[in-house]
C-alpha positions as CSV (number, residue, x, y, z in Angstrom):
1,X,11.3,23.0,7.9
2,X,13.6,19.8,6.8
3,X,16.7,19.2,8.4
4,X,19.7,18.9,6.3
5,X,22.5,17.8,8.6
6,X,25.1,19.4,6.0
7,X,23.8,22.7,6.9
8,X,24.7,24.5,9.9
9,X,22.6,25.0,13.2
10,X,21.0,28.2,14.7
11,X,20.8,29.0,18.0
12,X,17.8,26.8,19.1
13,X,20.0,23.6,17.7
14,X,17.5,23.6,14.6
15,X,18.4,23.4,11.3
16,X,18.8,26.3,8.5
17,X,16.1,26.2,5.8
18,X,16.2,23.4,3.0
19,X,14.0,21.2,1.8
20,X,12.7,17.7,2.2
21,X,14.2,16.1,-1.2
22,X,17.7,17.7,-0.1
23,X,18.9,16.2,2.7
24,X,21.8,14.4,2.8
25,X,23.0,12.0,5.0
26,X,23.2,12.8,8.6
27,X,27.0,12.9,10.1
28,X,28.3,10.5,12.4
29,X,28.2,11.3,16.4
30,X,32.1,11.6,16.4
31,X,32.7,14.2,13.6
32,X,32.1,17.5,15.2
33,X,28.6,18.2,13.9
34,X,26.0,18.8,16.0
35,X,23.5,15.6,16.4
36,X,19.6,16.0,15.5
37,X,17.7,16.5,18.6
38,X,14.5,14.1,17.9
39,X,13.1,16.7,20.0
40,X,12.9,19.7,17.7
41,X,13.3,17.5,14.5
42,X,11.0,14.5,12.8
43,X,11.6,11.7,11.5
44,X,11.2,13.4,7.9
45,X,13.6,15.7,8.8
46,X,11.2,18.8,9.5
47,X,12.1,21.5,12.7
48,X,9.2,22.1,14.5
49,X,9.1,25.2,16.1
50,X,8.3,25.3,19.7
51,X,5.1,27.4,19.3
52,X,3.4,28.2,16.3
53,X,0.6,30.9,16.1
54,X,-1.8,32.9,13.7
55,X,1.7,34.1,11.8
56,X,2.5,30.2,11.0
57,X,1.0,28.9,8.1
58,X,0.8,30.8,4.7
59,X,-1.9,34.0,4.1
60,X,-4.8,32.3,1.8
61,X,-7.8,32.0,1.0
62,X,-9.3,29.4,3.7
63,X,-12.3,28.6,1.4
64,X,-10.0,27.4,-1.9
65,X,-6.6,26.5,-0.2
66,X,-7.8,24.4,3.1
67,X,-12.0,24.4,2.1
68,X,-14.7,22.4,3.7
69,X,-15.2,18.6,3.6
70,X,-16.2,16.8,0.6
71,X,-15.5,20.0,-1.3
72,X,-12.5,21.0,-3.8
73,X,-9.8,20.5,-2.9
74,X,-10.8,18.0,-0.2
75,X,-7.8,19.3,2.2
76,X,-10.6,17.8,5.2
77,X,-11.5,14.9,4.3
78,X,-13.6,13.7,0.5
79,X,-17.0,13.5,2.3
80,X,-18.7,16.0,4.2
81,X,-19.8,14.0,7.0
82,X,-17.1,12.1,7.2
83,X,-16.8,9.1,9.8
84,X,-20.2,10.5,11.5
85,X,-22.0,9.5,8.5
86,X,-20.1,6.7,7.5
87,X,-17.4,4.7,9.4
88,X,-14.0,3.8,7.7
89,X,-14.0,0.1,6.2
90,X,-11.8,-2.0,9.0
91,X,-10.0,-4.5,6.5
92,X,-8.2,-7.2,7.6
93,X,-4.9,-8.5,6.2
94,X,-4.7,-12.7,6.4
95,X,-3.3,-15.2,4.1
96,X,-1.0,-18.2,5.2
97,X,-0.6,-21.9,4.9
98,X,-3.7,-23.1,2.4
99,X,-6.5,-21.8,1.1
100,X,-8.4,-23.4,3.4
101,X,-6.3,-22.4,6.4
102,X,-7.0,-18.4,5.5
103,X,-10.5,-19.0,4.4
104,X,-11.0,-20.1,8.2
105,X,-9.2,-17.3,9.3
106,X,-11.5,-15.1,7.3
107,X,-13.9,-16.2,8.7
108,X,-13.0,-15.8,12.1
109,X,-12.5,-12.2,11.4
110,X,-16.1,-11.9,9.8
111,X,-17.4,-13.0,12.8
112,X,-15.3,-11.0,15.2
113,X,-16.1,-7.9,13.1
114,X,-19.8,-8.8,12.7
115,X,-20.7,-8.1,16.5
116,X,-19.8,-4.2,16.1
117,X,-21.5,-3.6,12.4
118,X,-19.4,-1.6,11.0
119,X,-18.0,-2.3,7.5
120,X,-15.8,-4.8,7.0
121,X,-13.8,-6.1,4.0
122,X,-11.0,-8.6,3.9
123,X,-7.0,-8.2,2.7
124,X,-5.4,-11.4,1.2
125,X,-1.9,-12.1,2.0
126,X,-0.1,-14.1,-0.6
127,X,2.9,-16.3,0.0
128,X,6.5,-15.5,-2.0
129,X,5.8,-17.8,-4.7
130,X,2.2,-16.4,-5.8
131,X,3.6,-12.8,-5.4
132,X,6.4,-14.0,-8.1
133,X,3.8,-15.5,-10.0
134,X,5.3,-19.2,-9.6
135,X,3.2,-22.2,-8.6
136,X,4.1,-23.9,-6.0
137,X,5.4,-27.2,-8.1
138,X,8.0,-24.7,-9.3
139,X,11.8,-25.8,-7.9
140,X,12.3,-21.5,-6.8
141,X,9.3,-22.2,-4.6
142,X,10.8,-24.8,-2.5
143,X,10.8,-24.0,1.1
144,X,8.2,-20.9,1.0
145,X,5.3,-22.3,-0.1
146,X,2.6,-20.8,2.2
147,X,5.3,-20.0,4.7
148,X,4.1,-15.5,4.5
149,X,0.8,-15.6,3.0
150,X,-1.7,-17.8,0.8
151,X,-0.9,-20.5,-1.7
152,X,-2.7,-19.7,-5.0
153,X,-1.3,-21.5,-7.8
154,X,-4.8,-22.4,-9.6
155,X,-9.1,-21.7,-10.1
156,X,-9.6,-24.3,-7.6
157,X,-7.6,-22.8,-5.0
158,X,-9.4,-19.5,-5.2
159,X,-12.7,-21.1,-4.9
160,X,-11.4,-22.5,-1.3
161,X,-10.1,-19.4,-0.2
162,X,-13.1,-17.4,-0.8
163,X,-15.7,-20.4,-0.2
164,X,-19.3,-19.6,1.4
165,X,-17.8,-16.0,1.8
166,X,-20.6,-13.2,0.5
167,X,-18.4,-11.6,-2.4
168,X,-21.5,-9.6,-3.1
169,X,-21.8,-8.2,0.3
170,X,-18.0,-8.2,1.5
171,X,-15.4,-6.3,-0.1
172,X,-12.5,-8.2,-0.8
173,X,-8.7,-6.6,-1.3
174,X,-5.5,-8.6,-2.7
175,X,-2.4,-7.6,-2.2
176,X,-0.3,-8.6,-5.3
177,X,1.7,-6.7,-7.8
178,X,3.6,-8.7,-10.8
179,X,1.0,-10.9,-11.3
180,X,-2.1,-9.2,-10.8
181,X,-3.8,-9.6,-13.9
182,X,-3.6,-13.4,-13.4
183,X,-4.8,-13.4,-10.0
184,X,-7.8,-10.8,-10.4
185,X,-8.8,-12.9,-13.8
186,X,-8.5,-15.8,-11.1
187,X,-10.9,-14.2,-9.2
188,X,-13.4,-13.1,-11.6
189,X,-13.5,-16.2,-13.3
190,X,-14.5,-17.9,-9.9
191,X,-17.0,-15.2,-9.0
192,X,-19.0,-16.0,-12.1
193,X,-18.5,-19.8,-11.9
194,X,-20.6,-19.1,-8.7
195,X,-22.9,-16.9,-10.1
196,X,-22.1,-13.7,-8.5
197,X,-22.9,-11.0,-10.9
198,X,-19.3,-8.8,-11.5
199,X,-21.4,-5.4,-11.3
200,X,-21.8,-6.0,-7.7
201,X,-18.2,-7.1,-6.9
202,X,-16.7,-4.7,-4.7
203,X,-13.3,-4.7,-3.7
204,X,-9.3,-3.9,-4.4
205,X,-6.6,-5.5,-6.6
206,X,-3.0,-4.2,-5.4
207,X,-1.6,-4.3,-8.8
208,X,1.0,-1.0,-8.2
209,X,4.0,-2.5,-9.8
210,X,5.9,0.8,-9.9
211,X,6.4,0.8,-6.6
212,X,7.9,-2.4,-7.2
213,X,10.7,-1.5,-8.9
214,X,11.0,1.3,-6.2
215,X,11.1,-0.7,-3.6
216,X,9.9,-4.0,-2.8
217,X,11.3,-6.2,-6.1
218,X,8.2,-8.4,-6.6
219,X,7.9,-7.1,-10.2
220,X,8.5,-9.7,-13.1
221,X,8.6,-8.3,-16.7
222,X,10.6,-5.0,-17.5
223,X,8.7,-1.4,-16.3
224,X,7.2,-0.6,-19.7
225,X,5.0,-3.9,-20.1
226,X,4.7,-4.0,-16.4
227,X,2.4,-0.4,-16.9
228,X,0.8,-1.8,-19.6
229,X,-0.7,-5.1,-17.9
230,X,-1.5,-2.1,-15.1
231,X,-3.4,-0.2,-18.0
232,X,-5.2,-3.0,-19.2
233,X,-6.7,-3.7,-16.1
234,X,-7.7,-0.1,-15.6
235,X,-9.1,-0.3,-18.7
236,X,-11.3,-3.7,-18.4
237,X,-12.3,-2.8,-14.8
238,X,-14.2,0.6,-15.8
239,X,-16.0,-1.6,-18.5
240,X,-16.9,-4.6,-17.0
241,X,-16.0,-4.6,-12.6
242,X,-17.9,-1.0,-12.3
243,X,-17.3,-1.4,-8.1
244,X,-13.7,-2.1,-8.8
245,X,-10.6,-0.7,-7.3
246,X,-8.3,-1.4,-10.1
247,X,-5.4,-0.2,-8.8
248,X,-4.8,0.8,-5.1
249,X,-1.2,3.4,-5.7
250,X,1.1,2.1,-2.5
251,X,3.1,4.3,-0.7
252,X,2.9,1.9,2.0
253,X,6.1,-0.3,0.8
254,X,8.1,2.3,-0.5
255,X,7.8,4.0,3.4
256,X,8.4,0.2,4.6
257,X,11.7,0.7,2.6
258,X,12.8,3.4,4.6
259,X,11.6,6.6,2.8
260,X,10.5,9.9,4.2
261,X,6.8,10.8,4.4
262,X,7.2,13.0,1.9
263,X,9.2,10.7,-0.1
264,X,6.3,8.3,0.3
265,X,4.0,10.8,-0.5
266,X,5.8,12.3,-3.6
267,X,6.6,9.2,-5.3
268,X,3.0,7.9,-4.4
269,X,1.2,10.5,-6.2
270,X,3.8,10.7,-8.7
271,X,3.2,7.1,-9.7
272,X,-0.7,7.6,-9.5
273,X,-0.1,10.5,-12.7
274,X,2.1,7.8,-14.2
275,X,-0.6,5.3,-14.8
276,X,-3.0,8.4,-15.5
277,X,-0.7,9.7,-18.1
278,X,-0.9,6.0,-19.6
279,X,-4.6,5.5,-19.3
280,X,-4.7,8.6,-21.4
281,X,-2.1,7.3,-24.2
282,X,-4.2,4.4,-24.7
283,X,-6.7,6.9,-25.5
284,X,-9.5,6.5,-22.4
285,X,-11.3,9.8,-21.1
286,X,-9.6,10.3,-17.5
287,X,-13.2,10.6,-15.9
288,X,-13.5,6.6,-17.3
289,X,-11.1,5.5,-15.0
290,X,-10.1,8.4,-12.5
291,X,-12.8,7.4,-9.8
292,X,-11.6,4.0,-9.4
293,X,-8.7,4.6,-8.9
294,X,-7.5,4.3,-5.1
295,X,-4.7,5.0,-2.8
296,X,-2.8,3.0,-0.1
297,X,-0.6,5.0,2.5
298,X,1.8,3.9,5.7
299,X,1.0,5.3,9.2
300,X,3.9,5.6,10.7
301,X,5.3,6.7,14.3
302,X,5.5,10.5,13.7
303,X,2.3,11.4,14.5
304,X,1.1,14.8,13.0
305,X,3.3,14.0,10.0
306,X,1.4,11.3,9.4
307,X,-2.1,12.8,9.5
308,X,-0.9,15.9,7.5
309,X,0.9,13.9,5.0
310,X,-3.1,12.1,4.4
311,X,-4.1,15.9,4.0
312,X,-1.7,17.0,1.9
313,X,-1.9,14.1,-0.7
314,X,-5.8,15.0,-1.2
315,X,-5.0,18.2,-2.3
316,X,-2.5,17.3,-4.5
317,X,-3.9,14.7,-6.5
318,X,-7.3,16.7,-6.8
319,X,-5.5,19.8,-7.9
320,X,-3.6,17.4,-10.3
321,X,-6.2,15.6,-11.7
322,X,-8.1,18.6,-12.4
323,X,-5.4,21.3,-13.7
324,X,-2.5,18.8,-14.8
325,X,-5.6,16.1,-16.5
326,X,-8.2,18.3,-17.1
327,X,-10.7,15.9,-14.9
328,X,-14.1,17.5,-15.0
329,X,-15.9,15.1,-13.0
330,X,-16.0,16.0,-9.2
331,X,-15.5,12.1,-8.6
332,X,-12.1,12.4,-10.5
333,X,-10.5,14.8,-8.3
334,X,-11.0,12.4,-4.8
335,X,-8.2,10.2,-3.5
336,X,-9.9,8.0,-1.7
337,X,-7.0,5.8,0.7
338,X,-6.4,2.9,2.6
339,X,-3.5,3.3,5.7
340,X,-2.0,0.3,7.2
341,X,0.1,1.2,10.6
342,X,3.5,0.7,10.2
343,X,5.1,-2.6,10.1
344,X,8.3,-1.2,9.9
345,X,7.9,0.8,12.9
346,X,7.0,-2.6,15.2
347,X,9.7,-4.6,17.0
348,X,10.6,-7.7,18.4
349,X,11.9,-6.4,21.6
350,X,9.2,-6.2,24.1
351,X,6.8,-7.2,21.5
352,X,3.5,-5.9,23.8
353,X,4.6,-2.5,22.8
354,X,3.5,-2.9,19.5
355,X,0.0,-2.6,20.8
356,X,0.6,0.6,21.4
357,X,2.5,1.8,18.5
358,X,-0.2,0.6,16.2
359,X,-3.0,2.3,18.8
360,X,-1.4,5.7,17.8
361,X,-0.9,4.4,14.3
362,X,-4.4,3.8,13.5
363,X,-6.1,6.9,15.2
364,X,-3.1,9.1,13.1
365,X,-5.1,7.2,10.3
366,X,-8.7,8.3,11.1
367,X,-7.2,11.8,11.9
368,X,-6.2,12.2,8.6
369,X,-9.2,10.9,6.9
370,X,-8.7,7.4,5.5
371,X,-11.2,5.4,4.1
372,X,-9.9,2.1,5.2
373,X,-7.3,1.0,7.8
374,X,-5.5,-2.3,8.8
375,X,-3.7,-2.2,11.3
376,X,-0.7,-4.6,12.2
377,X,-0.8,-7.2,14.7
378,X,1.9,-7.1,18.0
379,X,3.6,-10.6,17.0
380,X,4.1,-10.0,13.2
381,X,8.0,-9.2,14.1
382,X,8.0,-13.0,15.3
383,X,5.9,-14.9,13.2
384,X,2.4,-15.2,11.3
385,X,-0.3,-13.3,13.1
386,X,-2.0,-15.6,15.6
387,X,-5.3,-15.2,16.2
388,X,-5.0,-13.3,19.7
389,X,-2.9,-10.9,18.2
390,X,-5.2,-10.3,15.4
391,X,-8.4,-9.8,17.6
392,X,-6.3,-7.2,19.3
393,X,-5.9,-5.5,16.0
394,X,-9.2,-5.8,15.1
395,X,-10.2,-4.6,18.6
396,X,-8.0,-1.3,18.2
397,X,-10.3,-0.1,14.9
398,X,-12.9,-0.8,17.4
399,X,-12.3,1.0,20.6
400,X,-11.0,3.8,18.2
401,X,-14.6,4.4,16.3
402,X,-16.5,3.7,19.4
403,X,-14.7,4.7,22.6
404,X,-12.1,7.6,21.6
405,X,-15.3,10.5,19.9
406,X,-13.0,11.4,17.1
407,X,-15.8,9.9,14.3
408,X,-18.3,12.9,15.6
409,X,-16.5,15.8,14.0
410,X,-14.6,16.1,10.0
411,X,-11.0,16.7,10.4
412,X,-11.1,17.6,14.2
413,X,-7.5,19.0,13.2
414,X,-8.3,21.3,11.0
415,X,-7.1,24.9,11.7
416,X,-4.6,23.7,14.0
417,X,-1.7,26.2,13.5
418,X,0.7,23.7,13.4
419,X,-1.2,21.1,11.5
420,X,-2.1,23.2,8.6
421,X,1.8,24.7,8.9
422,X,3.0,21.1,8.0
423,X,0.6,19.9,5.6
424,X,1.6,23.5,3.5
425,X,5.2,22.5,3.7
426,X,4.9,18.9,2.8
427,X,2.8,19.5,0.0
428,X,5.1,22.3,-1.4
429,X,8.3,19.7,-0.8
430,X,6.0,17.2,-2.5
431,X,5.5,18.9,-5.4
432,X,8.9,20.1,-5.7
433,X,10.1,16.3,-6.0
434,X,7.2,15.3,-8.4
435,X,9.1,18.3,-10.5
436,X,11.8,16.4,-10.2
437,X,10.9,13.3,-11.4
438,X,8.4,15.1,-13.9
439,X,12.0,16.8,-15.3
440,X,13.9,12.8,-15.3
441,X,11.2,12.4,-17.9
442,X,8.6,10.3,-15.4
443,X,8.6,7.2,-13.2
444,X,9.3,4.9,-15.7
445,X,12.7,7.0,-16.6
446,X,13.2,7.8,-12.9
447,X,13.5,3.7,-12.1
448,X,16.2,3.2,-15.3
449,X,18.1,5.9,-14.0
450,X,17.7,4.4,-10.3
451,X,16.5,7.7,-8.7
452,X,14.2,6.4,-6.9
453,X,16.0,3.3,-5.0
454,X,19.1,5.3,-4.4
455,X,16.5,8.7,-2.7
456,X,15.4,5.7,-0.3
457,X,18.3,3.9,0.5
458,X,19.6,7.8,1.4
459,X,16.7,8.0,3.9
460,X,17.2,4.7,5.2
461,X,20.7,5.4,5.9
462,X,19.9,8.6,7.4
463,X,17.1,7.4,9.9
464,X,19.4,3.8,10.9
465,X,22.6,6.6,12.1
466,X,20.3,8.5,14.0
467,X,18.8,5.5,16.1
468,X,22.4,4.2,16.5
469,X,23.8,7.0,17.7
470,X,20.6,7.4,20.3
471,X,19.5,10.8,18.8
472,X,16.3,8.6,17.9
473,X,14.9,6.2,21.1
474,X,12.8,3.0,20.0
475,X,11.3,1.9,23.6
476,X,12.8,-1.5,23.9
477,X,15.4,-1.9,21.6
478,X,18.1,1.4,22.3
479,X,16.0,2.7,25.2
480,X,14.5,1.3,28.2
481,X,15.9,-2.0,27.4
482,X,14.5,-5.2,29.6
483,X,17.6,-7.8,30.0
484,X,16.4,-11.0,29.6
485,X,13.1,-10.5,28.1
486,X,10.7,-13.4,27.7
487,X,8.5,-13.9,25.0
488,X,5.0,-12.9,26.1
489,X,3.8,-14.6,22.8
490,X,2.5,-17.6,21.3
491,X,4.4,-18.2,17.3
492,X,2.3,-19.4,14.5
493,X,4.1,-22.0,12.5
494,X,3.9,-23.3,8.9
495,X,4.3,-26.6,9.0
496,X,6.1,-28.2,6.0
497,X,3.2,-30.2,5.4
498,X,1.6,-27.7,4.1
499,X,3.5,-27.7,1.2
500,X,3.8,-31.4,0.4
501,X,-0.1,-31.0,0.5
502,X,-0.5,-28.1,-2.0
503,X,1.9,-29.6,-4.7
504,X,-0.1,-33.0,-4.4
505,X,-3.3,-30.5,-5.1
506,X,-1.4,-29.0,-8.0
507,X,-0.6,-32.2,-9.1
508,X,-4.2,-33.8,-9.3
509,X,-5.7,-30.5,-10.7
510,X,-3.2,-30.9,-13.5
511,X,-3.8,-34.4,-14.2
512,X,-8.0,-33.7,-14.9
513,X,-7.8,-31.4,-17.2
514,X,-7.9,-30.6,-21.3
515,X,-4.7,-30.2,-22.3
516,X,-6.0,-28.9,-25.8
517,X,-7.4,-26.6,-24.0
518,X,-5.2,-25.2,-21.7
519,X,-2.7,-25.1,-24.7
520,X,-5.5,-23.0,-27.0
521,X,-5.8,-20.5,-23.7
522,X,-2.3,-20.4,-23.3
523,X,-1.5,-19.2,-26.8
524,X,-4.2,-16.7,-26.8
525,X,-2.3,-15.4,-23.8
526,X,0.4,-14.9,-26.3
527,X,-1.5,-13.5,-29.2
528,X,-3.0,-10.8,-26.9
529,X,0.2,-10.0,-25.7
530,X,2.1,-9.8,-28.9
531,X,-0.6,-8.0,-30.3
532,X,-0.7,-5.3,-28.2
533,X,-4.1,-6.0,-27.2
534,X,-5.9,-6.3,-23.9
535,X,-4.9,-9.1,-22.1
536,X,-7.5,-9.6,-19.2
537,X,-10.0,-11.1,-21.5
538,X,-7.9,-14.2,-22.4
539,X,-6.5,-14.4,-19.1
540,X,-10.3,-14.7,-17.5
541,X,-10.6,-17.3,-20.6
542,X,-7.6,-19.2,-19.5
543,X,-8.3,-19.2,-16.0
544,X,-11.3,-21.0,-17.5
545,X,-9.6,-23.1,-19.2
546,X,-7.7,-24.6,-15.7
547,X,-4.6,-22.8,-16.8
548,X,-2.0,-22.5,-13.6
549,X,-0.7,-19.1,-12.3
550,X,2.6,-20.0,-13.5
551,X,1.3,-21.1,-16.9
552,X,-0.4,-18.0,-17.3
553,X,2.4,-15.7,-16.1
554,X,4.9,-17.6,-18.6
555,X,3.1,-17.1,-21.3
556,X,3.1,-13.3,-21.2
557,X,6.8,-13.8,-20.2
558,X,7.3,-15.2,-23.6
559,X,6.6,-12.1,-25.2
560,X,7.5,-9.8,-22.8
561,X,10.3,-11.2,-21.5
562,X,11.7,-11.1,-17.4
563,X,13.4,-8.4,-15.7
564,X,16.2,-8.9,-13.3
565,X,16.8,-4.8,-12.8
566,X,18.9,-2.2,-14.6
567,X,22.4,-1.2,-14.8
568,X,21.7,0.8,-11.2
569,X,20.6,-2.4,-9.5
């Protein structure tokens, strides 16, 4: 059970009932109240008994609560073999400097992964500006340009990033939000340029700007046109990208905010029925779009909260998408999920204990049946990932699917008394906060009324007292602290080159152009837009057309205006 530090302790020193969406923040270590012992209490807040037994979990029915693999309501994983008959995809997350700097670095990682065989598929950082949808000539990109992931300001930037890589045979995420459209109609419009046939394009556009506004701010119009440039893509995905992740719902950055597990995985879900609820007000059949929709989770230090969380949001969103949307086909019902370990969770201190962190990370991960994992590499509190560090990473997903035995069996977990204890409890707190936010009238109602930042920053609160007053130990940093520490670590720089480089680029690719045009592409931007009409086609047309990121992004500003946060903010 949670523990609400307001409520009073029993004789063990656990807490009385409550549950997760109540807790309040945790009193100081001077004010009388007992402190949280991190050893009966997670991070989430739940008392864990000290045994737990055939008496633990709830009476059911095995066969419909908890079920078998690849079988309603997917409690044990969405396929019945599992990792025995297929392994999970081991993405990995790069993008700084230039295109071309990343597209070596992509390759790299091709060729480390290729010596294993085991699927592979590449995530593409983006630096500040692209994420705000500015190009890089713009004055609010001064200073960042390339500095925390990828320059992509124009067509013939995305042909360098992705040059003489197989887009046909190698899945490819991108992790952007507020301009998403622009960037995926980016990438299309290269992919056909070099002939690669879109029905074979496999991959992942980010594109979950509700999360934004919960969380990590990279959003760019207001919340209602925001869903609606989310819809469209949903919409000319199922029609025209049939391999296509259109979405990938991120809980990741709202737990890298400093939510609870089952804060991430309430607001997660909940934002997944948000876009489902829109899909369907546009007037597309749910089983259109529901199987391509995807999932994106944190794995974070608490170990079996982590892996019951994964089990618990499977058997929510097929119970939702069947009973709440009335999804009849099978397909509809799976949340299929990537898990990236923690970056929150790593620390500059004694930087080598990352490796570990992100060891325990990623197997929590596979435990708890992702599809695909990242996972972080050691340095990334000091700098861009160097290319040690990210071998190490790799090398983790590695030794994990080949070394450790936990691919030979589905949800090895499964029956555990105390697993199946927690993932009934954070499902039912789950769903009582997705009442919650289902009674504020929905996400986009929640965010006006600032529910959602003002839960987190509670959390955040909550867990940042309980490491400084040493009821929670971080090795290295309040605990088994090194005095003068060294650096075991290389740091990759950015050089400021880098930037003077990619504005001359900008600068040539505007000069050879058509300005008519750019201009025609531009305003059918606008008409779509204001028109209410699907914008990705004239976006893939403008892209074309040798409109720029920012151009693009502007000219659905114009109608749609910019959005600096609400009243709450």
């Amino acid at each position: 059970m949670p523990c609400d530090a307001n409520r009073p302790f029993n004789e063990s020193g656990q807490a009385g009932t409550s549950v997760a969406h109540e807790q309040s923040g945790r009193s100081g270590p001077d004010d009388g109240k007992p402190k949280i012992d991190p050893h009966a209490v997670t991070i989430s807040g739940y008392a864990v008994d000290n045994l737990y037994g055939p008496d633990s979990a709830a009476q059911r029915d095995w066969s419909t609560t908890v079920g078998e693999p690849g079988q309603f309501p997917y409690t044990r994983g969405i396929h019945p073999g599992m990792y025995r008959t297929r392994l999970w995809t081991m993405r990995q997350f790069a993008g700084f400097g230039s295109a071309d700097d990343t597209n070596q670095r992509f390759k790299y990682l091709l060729n480390q992964a290729s010596h294993a065989g085991t699927n592979t598929g590449l995530s593409t950082a983006f630096d500040l500006p692209t994420l705000m949808g500015r190009d890089s000539d713009d004055p609010l990109s001064t200073g960042e340009v390339g500095k925390c992931g990828v320059a992509i300001d124009t067509i013939d930037d995305m042909h360098r990033l992705y040059a003489d890589i197989p887009l046909e045979e190698v899945t490819v995420s991108q992790t952007i939000n507020g301009p998403a459209a622009v960037i995926w109609a980016m990438y299309l419009a290269m992919a056909r340029q070099r002939g690669f046939d879109w029905n074979k394009l496999g991959g992942t556009i980010q594109n979950d700007i509700l999360k934004e506004f919960h969380a990590q701010n990279e959003f760019i119009y207001p919340p209602e046109p925001s869903v609606k440039l989310v819809v469209d893509t949903i919409e000319f995905q199922s029609t025209h990208v049939p391999r296509w992740n259109s979405v990938s719902i991120s809980g990741y950055h709202i737990r890298e905010a400093g939510s609870t597990a089952v804060q991430e995985l309430a607001f997660t879900l909940r934002d997944g029925m948000e876009y489902t609820e829109a899909c369907i007000e546009r007037g597309l059949d749910v089983d259109f779009f529901a199987p391509r929709l995807s999932y994106f989770f944190n794995s974070h230090n608490e170990f079996f909260e982590e892996i019951c969380k994964l089990r618990a949001a499977r058997r929510i969103w097929a119970t939702a998408m069947r009973d709440r949307f009335k999804a009849k086909n099978p397909r509809s019902w799976l949340m299929r999920t990537h898990v990236q370990t923690a970056g929150c969770s790593l620390t500059e201190q004694q930087p080598l204990n990352n490796v570990i962190r992100v060891a325990y990370q990623a197997m929590a991960g596979v435990l708890g049946g992702c599809q695909s994992l990242h996972c972080d590499s050691f340095d990334e509190t000091l700098g861009l990932p160097t290319e040690q560090a990210v071998t190490i990473a790799l090398r983790t997903q590695q030794i994990l699917a080949h070394e450790t035995g936990v691919t030979r069996t589905a949800d090895p977990l499964g029956g555990s008394y105390y697993v199946e204890k927690l993932t009934d409890q954070m499902e039912a707190d789950a769903n009582a906060i997705i009442g919650e936010i289902d009674d504020l009238g929905g996400v986009v109602a929640g965010i006006n009324r600032g529910y959602f930042r003002r839960s987190i920053a509670e959390a955040a609160y909550r867990f940042g007292q309980e490491c400084e007053a040493g009821d929670r130990i971080i090795v290295g940093v309040n605990g088994y602290v090194e005095e003068n520490e060294e650096r075991p670590c290389d740091i990759l720089y950015i050089p400021h080159e880098v930037e003077v480089q990619q504005k001359e680029r900008l600068a040539d690719f505007k000069k050879n152009r058509d300005m008519d045009a750019v201009n025609r592409a531009l305003d059918a931007i606008r008409t779509a837009a204001r028109n209410d009409e699907n914008v990705m086609p004239a976006l893939v047309d403008g892209s074309d057309a040798r409109c720029t990121l920012g151009e693009m992004v502007q000219a659905m500003a114009d109608i749609y205006g910019r959005y600096n946060g609400g009243p709450e903010w």
